[in-house]
C-alpha positions in Angstrom: 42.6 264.0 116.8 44.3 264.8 120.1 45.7 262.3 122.1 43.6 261.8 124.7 41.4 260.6 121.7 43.7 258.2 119.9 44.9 256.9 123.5 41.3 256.2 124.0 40.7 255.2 120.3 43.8 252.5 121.2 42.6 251.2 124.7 38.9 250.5 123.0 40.6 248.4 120.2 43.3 246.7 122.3 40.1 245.6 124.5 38.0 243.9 121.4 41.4 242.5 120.5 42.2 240.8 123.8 37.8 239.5 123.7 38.4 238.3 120.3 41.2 236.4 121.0 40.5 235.3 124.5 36.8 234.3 124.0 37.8 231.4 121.4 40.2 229.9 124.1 37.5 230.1 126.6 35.7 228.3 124.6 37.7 225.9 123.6 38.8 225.0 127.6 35.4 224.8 128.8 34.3 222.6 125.9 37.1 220.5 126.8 36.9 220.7 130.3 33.2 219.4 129.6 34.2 216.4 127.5 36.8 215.1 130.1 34.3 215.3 132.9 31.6 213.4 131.0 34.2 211.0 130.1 34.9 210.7 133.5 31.0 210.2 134.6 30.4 207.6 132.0 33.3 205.7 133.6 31.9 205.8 137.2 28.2 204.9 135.8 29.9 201.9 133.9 30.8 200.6 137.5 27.4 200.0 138.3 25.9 199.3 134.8 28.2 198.7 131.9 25.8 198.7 129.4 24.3 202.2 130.3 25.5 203.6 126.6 22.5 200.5 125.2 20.2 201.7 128.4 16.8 203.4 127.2 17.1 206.9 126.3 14.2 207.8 129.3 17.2 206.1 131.4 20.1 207.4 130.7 18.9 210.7 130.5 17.4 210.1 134.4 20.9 208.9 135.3 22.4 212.0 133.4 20.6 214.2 135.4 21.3 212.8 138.5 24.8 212.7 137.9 25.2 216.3 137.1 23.5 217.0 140.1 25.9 215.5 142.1 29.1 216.1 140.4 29.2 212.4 139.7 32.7 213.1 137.5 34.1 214.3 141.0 33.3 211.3 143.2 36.1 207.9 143.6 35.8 205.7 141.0 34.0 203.1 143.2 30.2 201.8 142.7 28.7 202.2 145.8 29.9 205.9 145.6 28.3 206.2 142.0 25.3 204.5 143.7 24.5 207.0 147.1 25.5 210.3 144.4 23.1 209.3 142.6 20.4 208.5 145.6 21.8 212.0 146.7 20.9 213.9 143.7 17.5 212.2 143.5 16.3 213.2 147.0 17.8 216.9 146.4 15.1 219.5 146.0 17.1 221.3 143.4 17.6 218.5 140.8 16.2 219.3 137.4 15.0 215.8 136.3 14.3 215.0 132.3 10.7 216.4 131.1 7.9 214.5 132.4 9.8 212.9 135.6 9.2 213.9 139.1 11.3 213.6 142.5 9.1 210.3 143.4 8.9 208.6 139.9 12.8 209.9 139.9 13.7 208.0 143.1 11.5 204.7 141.9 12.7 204.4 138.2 16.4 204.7 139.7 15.7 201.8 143.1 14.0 199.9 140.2 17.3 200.2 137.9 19.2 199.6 140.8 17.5 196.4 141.6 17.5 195.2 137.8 21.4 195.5 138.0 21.9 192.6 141.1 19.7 190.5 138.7 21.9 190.3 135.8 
């Protein structure tokens, strides 16, 4: 084998070594990353309804969707922010909403959970 060879040979396995070792890591940030940011959108949702972890599954998921839509994990830790995020994201022609829900029953299920909140 002449060296151009075994210099290649070396380059090809130093490069699987470096994507073995680095694509665990990656991993591991962006699952972490993705923990602390829904950590951090379950905190702003609480603001406007504490008990969205006992909400309906058809709900939370709604408010889920919204809330990735908007970045919710990135907005101030204040309600009425949580709140026009969320009206944001439901009039935004690029929100994926949960199977089965469109952009008006979207926007009604969430003024309806809105208004159910000042009730209790």
């Amino acid at each position: 084998m002449n060296q151009v060879m075994k210099r290649n040979l070396f380059i090809a396995v130093a490069g699987v070594a470096v994507f073995a070792t680095l694509l665990p890591v990656a991993t591991w940030v962006g699952r972490t990353a993705g923990r602390e940011d829904g950590k951090r959108a379950i905190e702003r949702v609480q603001l406007v309804w504490p008990s969205i972890l006992s909400m309906p599954t058809e709900d939370r998921a709604l408010i889920a969707s919204l809330g990735m839509q908007c970045r919710l994990q990135d907005r101030p830790l204040v309600a009425n922010e949580v709140i026009a995020c969320l009206r944001d994201a439901a009039a935004d022609p690029d929100t994926n909403f949960p199977t089965g829900v469109d952009r008006r029953a979207a926007q009604a299920r969430l003024n309806e959970l809105l208004r159910l909140r000042q009730h209790t």
